[in-house]
Structure formats: C-alpha cells, structure tokens
Backbone as XML, in Angstrom:
<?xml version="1.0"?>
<chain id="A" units="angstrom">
  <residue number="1" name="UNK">
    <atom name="N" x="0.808" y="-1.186" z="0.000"/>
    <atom name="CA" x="0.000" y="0.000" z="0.000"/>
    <atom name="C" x="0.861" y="1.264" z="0.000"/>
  </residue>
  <residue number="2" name="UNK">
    <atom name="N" x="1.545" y="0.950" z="0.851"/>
    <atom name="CA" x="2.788" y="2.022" z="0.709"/>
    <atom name="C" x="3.145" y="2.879" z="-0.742"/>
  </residue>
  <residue number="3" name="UNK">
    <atom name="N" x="3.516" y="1.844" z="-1.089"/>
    <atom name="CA" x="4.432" y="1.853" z="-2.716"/>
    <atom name="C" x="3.686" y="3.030" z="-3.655"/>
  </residue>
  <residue number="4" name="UNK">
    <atom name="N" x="2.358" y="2.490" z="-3.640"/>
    <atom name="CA" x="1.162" y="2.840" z="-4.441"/>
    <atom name="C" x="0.403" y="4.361" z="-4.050"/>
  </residue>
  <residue number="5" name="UNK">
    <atom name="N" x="0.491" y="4.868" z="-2.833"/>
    <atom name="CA" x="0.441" y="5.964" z="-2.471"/>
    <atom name="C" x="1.827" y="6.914" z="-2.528"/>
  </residue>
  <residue number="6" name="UNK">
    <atom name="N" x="2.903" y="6.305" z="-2.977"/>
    <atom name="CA" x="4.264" y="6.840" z="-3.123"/>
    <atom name="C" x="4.068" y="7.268" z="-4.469"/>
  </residue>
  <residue number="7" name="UNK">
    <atom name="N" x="3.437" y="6.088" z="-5.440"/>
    <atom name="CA" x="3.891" y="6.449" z="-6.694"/>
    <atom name="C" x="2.585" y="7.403" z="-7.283"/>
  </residue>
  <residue number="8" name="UNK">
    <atom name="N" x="1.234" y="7.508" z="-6.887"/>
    <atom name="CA" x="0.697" y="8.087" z="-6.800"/>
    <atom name="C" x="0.722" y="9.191" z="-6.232"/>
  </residue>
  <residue number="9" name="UNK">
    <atom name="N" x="1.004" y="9.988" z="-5.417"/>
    <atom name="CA" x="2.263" y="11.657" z="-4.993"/>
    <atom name="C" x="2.626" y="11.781" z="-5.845"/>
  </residue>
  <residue number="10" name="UNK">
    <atom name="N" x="3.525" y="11.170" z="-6.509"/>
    <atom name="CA" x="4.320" y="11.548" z="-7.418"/>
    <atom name="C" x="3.997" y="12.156" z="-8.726"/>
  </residue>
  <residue number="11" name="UNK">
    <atom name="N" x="3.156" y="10.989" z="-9.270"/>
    <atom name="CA" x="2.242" y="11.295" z="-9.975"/>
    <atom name="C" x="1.567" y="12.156" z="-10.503"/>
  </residue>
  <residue number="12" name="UNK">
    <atom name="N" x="0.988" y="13.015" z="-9.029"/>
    <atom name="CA" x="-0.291" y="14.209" z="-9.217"/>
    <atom name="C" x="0.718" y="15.543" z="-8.979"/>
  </residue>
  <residue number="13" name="UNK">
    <atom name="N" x="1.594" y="15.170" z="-8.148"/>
    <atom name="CA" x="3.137" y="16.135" z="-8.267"/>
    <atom name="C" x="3.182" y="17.016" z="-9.229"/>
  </residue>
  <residue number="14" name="UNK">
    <atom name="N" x="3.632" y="15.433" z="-9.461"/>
    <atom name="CA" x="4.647" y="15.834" z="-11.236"/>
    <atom name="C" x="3.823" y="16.951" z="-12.324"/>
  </residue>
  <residue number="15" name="UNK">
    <atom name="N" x="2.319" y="15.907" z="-12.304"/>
    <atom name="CA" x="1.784" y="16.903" z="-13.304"/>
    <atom name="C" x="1.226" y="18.835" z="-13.261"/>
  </residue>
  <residue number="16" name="UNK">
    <atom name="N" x="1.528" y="18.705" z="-11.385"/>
    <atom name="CA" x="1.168" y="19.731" z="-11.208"/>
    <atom name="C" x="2.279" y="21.091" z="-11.297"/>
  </residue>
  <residue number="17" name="UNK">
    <atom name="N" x="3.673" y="19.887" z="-11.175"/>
    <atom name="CA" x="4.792" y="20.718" z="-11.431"/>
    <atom name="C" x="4.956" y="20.964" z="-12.742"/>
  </residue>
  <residue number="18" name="UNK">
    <atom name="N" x="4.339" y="20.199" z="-13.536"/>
    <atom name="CA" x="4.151" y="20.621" z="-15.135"/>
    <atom name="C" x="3.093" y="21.505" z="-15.607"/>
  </residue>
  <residue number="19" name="UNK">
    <atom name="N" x="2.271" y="21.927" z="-15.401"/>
    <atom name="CA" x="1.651" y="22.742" z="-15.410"/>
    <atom name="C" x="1.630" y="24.219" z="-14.586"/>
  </residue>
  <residue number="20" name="UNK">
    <atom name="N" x="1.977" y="23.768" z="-13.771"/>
    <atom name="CA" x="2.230" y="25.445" z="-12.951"/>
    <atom name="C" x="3.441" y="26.164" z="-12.970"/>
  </residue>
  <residue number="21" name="UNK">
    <atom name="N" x="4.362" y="25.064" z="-12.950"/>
    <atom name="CA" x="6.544" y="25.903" z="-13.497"/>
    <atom name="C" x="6.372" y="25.913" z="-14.477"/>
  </residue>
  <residue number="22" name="UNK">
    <atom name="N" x="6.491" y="24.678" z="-15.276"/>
    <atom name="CA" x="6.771" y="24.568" z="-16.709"/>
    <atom name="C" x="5.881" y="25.593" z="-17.531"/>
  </residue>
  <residue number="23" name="UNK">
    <atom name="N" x="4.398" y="25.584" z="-17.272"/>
    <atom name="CA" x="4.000" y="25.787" z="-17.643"/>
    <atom name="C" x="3.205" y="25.165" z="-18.956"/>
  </residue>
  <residue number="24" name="UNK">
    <atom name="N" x="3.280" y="23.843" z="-18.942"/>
    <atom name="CA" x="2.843" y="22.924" z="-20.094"/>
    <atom name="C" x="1.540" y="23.138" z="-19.752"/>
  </residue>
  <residue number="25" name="UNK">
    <atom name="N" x="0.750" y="22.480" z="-20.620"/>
    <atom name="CA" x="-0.987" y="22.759" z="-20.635"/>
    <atom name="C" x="-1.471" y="21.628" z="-19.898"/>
  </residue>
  <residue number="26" name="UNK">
    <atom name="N" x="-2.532" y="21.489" z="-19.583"/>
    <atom name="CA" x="-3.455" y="20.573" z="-18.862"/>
    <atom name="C" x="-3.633" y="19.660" z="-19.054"/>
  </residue>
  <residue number="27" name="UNK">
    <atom name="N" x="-3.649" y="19.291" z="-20.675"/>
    <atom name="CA" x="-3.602" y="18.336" z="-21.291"/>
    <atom name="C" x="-2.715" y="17.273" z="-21.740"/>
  </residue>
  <residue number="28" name="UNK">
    <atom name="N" x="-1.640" y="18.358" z="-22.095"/>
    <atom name="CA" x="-0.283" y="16.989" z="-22.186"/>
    <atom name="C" x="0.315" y="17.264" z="-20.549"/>
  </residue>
  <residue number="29" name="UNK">
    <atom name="N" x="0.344" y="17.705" z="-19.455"/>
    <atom name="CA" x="0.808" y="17.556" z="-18.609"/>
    <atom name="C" x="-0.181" y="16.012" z="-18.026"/>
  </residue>
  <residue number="30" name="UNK">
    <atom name="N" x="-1.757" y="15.636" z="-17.705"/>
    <atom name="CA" x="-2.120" y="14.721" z="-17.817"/>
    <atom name="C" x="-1.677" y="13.493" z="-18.348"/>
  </residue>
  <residue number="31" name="UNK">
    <atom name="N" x="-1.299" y="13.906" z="-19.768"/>
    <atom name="CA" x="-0.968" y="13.094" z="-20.673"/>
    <atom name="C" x="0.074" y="12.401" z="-20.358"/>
  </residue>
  <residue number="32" name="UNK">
    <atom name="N" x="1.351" y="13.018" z="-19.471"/>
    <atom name="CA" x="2.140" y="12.460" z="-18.747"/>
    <atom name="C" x="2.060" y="11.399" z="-17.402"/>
  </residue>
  <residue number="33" name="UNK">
    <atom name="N" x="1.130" y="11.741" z="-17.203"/>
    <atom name="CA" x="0.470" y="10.847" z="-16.165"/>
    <atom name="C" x="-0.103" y="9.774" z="-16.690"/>
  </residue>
  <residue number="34" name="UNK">
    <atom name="N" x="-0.662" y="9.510" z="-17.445"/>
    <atom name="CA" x="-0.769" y="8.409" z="-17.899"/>
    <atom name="C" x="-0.179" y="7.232" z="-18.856"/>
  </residue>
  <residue number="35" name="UNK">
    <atom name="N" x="0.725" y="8.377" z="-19.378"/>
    <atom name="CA" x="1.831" y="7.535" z="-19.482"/>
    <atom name="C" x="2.939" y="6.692" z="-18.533"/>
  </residue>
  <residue number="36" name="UNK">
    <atom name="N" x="3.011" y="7.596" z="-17.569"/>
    <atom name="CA" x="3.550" y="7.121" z="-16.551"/>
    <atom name="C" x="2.922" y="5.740" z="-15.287"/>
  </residue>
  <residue number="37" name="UNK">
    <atom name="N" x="1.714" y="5.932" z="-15.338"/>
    <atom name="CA" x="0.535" y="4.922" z="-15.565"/>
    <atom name="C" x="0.905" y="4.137" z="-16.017"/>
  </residue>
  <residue number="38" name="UNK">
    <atom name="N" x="0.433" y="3.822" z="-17.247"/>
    <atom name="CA" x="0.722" y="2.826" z="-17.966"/>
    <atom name="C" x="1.899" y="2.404" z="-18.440"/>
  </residue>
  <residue number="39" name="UNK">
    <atom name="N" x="3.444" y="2.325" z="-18.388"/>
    <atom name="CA" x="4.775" y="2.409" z="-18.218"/>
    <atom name="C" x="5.174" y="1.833" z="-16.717"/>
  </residue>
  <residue number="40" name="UNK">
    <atom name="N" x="4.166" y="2.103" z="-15.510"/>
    <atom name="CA" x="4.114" y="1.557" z="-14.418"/>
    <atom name="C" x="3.146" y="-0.238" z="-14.232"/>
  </residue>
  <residue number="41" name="UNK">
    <atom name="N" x="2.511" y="-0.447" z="-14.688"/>
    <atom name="CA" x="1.950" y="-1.032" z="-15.042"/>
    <atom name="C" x="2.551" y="-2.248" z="-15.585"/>
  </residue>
  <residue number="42" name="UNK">
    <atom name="N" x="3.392" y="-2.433" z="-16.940"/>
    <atom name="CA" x="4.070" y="-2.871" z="-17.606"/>
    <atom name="C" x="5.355" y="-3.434" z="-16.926"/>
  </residue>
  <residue number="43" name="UNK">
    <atom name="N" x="5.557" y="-2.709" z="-16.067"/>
    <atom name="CA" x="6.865" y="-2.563" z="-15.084"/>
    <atom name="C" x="6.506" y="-3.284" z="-14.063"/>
  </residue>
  <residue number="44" name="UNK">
    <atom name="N" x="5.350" y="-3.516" z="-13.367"/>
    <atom name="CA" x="4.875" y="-4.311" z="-12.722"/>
    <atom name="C" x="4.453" y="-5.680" z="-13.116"/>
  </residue>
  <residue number="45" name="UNK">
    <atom name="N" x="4.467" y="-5.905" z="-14.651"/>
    <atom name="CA" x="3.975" y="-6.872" z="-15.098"/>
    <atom name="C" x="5.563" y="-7.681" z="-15.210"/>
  </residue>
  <residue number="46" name="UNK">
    <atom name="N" x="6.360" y="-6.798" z="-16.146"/>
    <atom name="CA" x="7.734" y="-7.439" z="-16.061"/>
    <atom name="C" x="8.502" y="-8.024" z="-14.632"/>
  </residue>
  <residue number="47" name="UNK">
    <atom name="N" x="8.207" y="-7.162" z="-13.758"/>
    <atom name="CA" x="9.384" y="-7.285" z="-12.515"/>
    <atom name="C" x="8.324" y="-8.921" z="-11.944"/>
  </residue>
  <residue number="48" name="UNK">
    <atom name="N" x="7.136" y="-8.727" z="-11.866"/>
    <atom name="CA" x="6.306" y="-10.598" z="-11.532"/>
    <atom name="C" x="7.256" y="-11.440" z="-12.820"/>
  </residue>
  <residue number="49" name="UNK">
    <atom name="N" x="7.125" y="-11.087" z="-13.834"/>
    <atom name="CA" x="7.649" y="-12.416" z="-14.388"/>
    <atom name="C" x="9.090" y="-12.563" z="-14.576"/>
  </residue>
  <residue number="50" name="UNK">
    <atom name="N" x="9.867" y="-11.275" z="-14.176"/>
    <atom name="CA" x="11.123" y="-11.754" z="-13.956"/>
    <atom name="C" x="11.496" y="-12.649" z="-12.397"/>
  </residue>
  <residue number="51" name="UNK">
    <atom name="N" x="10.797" y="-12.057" z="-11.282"/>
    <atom name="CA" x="10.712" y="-12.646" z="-10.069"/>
    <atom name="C" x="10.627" y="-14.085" z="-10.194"/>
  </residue>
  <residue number="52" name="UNK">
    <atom name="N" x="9.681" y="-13.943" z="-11.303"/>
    <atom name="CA" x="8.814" y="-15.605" z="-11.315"/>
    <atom name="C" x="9.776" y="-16.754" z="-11.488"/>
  </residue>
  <residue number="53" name="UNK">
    <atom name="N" x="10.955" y="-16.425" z="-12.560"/>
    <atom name="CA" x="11.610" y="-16.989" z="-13.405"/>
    <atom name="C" x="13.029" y="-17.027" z="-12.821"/>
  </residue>
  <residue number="54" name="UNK">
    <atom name="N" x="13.259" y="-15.848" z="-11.855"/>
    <atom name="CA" x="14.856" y="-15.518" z="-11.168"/>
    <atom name="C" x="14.970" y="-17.302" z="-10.343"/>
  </residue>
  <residue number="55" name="UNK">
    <atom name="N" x="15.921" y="-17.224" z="-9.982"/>
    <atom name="CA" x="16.402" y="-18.398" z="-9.068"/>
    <atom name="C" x="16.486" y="-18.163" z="-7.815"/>
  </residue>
  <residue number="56" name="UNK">
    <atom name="N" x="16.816" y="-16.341" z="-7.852"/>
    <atom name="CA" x="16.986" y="-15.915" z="-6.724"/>
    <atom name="C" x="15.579" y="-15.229" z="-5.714"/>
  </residue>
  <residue number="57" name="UNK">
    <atom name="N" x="14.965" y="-15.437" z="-6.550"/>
    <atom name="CA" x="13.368" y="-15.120" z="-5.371"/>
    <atom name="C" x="13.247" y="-13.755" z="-5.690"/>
  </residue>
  <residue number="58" name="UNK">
    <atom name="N" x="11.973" y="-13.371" z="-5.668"/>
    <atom name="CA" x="11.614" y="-12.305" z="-5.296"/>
    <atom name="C" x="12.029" y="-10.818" z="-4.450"/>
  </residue>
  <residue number="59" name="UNK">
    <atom name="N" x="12.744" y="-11.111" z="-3.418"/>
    <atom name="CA" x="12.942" y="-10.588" z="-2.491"/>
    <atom name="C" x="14.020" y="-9.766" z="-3.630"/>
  </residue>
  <residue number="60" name="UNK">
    <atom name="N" x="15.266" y="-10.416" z="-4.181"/>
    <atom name="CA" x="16.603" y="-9.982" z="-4.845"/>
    <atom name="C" x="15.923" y="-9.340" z="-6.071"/>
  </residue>
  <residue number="61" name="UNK">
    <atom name="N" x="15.183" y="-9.520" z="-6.440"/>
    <atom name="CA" x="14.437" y="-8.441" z="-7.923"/>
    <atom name="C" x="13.755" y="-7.239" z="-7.396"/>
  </residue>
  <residue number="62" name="UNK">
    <atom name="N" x="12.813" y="-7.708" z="-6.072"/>
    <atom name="CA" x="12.270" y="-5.933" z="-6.020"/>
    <atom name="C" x="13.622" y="-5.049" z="-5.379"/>
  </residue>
  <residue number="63" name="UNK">
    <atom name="N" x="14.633" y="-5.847" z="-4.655"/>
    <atom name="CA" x="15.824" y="-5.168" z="-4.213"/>
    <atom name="C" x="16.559" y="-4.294" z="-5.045"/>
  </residue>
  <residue number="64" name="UNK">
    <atom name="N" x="17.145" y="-5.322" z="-6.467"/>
    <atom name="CA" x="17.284" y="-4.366" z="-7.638"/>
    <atom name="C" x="16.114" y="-3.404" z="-8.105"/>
  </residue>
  <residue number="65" name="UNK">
    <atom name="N" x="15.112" y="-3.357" z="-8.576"/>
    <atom name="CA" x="14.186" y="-2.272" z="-8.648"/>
    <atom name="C" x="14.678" y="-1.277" z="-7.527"/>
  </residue>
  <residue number="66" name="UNK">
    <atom name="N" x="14.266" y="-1.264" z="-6.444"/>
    <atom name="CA" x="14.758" y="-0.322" z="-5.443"/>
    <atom name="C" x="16.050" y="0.381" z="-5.701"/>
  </residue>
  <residue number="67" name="UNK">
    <atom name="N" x="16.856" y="-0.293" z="-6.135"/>
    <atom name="CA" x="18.237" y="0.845" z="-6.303"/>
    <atom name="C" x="18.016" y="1.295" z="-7.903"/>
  </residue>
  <residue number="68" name="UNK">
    <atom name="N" x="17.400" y="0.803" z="-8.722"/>
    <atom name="CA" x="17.386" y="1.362" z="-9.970"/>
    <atom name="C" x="16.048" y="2.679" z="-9.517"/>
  </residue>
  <residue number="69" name="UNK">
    <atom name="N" x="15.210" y="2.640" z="-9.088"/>
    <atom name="CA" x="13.984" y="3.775" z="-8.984"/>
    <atom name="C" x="15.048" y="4.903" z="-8.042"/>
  </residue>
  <residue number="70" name="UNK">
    <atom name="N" x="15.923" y="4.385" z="-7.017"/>
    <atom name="CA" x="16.184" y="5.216" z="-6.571"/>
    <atom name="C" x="17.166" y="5.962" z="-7.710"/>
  </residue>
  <residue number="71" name="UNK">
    <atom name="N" x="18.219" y="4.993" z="-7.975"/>
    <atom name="CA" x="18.927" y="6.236" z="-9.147"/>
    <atom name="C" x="18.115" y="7.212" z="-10.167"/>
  </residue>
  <residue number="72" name="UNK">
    <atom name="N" x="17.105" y="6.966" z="-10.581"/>
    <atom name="CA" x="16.369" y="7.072" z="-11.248"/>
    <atom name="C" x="15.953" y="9.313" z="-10.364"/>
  </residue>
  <residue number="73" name="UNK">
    <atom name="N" x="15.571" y="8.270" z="-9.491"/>
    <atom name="CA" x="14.972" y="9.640" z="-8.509"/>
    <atom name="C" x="15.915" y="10.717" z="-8.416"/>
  </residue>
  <residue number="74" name="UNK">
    <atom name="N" x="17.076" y="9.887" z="-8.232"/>
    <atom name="CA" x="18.083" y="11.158" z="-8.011"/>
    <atom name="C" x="18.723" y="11.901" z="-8.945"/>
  </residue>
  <residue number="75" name="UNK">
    <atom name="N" x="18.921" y="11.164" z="-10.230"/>
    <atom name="CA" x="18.850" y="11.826" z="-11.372"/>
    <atom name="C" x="17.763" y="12.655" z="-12.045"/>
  </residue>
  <residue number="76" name="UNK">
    <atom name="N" x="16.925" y="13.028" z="-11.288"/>
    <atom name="CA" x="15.825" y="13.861" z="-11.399"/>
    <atom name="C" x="16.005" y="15.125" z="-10.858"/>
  </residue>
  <residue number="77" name="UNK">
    <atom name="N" x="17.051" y="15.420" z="-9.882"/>
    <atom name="CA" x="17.320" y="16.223" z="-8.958"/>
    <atom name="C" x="17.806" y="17.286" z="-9.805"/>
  </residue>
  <residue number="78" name="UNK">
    <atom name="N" x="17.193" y="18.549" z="-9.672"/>
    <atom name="CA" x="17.484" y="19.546" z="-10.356"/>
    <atom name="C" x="17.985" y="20.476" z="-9.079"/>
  </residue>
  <residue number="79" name="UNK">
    <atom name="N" x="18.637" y="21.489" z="-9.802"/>
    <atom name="CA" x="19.132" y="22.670" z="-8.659"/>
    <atom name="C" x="18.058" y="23.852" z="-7.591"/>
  </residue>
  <residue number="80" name="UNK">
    <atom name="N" x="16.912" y="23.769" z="-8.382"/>
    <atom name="CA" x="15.907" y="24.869" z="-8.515"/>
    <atom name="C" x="15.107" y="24.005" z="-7.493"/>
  </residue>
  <residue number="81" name="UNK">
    <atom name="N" x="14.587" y="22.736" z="-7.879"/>
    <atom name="CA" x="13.532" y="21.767" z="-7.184"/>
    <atom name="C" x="13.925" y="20.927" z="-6.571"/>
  </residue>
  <residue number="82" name="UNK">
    <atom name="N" x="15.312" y="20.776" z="-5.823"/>
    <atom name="CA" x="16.009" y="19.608" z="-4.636"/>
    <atom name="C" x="15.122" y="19.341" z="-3.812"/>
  </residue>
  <residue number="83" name="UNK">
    <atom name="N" x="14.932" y="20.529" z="-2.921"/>
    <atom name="CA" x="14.154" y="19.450" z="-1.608"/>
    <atom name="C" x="12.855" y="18.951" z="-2.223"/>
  </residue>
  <residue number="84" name="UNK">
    <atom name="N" x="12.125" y="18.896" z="-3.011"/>
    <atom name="CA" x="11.186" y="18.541" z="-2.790"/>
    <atom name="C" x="11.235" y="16.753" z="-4.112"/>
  </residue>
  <residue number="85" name="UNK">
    <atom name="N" x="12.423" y="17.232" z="-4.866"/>
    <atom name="CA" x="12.610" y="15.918" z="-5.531"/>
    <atom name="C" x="13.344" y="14.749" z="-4.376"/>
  </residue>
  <residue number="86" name="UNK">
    <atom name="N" x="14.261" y="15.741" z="-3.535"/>
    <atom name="CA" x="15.105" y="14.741" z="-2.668"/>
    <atom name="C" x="13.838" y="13.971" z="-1.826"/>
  </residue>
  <residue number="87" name="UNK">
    <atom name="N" x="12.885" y="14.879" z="-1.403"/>
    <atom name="CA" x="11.841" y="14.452" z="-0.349"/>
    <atom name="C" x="11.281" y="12.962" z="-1.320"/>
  </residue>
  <residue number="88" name="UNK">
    <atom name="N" x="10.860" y="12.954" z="-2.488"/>
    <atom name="CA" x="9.973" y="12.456" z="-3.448"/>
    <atom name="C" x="11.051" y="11.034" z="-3.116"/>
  </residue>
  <residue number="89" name="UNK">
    <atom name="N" x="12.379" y="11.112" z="-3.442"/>
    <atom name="CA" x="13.258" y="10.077" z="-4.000"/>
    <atom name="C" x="13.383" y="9.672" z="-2.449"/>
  </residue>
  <residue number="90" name="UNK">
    <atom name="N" x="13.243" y="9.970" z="-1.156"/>
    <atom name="CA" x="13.661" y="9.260" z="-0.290"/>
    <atom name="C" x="12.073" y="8.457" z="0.387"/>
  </residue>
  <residue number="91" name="UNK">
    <atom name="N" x="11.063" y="9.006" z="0.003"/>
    <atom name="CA" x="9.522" y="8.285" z="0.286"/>
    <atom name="C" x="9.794" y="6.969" z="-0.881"/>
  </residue>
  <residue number="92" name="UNK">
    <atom name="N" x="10.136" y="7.110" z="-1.881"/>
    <atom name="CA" x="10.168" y="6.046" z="-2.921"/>
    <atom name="C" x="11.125" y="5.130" z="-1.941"/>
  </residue>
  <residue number="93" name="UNK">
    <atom name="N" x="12.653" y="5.490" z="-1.434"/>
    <atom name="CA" x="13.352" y="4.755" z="-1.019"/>
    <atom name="C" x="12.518" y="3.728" z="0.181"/>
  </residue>
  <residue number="94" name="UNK">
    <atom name="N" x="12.082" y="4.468" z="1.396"/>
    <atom name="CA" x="11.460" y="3.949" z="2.267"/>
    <atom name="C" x="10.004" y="2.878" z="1.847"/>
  </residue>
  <residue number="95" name="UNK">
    <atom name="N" x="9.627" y="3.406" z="0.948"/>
    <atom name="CA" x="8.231" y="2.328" z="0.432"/>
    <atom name="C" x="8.834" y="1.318" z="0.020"/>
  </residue>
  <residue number="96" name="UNK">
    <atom name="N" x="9.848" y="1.333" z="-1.317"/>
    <atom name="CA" x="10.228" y="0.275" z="-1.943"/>
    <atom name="C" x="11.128" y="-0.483" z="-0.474"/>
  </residue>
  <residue number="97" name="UNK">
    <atom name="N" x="11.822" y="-0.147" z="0.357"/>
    <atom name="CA" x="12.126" y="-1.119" z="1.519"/>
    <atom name="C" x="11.203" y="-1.879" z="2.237"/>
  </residue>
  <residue number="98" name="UNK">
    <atom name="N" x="10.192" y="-1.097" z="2.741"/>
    <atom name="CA" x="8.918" y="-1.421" z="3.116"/>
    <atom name="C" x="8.212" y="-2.550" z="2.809"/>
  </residue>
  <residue number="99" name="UNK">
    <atom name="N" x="8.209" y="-2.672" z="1.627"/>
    <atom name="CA" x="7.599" y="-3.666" z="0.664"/>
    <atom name="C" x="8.185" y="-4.513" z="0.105"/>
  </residue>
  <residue number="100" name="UNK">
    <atom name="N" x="9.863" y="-4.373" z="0.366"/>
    <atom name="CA" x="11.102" y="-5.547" z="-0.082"/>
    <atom name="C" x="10.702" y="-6.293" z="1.108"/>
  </residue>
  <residue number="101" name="UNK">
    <atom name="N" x="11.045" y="-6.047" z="2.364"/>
    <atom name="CA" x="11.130" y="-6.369" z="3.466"/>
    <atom name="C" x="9.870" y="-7.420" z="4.129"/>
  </residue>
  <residue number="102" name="UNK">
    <atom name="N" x="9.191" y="-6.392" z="3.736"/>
    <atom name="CA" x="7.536" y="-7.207" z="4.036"/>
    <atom name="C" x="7.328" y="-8.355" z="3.496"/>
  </residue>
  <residue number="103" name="UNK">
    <atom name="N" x="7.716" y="-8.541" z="2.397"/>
    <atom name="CA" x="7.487" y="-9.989" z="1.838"/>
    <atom name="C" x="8.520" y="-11.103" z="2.058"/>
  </residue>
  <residue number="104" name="UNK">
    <atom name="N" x="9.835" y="-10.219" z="2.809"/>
    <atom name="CA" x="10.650" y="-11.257" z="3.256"/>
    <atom name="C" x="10.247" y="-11.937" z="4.296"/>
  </residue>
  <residue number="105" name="UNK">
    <atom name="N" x="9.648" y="-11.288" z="5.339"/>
    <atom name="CA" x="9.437" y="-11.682" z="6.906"/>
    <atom name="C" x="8.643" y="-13.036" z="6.461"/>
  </residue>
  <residue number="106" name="UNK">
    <atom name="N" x="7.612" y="-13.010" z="5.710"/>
    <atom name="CA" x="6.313" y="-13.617" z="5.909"/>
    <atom name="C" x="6.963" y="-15.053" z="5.561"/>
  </residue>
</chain>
C-alpha cells in the first residue's frame, strides 16, 4: 500500500509541477500521467515475471528495482527543485524497503 500511495504523490506532483513551473498545458501535462501509468503497469507486469523466473526469489528483484527507482529519482534532482525531488526520491526509497522487506518476513 505504501508503494502505491508513493507512486501516486508523485504522480499528481509531477503533473502539477508541469503545469504550474513549466508551464505545459493541462492536457499533455495529464498526458504524462498516464503515461507514466501505464509504463508503471508494464513494469509491474515485467518485474512478476522476472521474479517468477529468477532463481533468486523475489525478495533480490524488487531489491534491484529499489536501487534502480532510486537512481532514477536522483537523477531527477534539479538545482531549482532539490528538496522537494530529494523528499519524493527518499519516500520512494522507504516504500520500496517497506515492501522488499515485508514480503521477506512472511
């Protein structure tokens, strides 16, 4: 649940940071969102059937995801918008642990 309210922030964020800095329109700033949607989606479909297929379990694939979203995040980090990308990239960090972790215990 975590994860999904992480990536969803982000989400309504993003598009709002596209529309109100950038200044992009309503429409393709949306438009980004659902791409990102659906690109998430896909990504969720891949990382189950790579899990499925690894030798190494589950646990070692969402682990990699986790350091790839985080690089990901931090290469997002602009000079102008730090704290609030750093804030974004360290909620991603803590969910994706959250949810590595959680499925280890059980």
């Amino acid at each position: 649940m975590s994860l999904v309210s992480v990536h969803g922030g982000i989400g309504v964020l993003t598009v709002l940071y596209l529309h109100d800095v950038t200044a992009v329109g309503a429409g393709p700033a949306a438009l980004v969102l659902v791409a990102v949607q659906g690109a998430s989606a896909a990504g969720r479909i891949c990382l189950a059937a790579w899990s499925d297929c690894s030798g190494s379990g589950r646990y070692t694939s969402v682990l990699i995801c986790l350091v790839a979203v985080t690089a990901g995040m931090l290469a997002l980090i602009t000079p102008s918008f730090t704290p609030v990308w750093a804030l974004l990239s360290a909620m991603t960090l803590v969910a994706l642990t959250i949810t590595a972790r959680g499925r280890k215990l059980r």
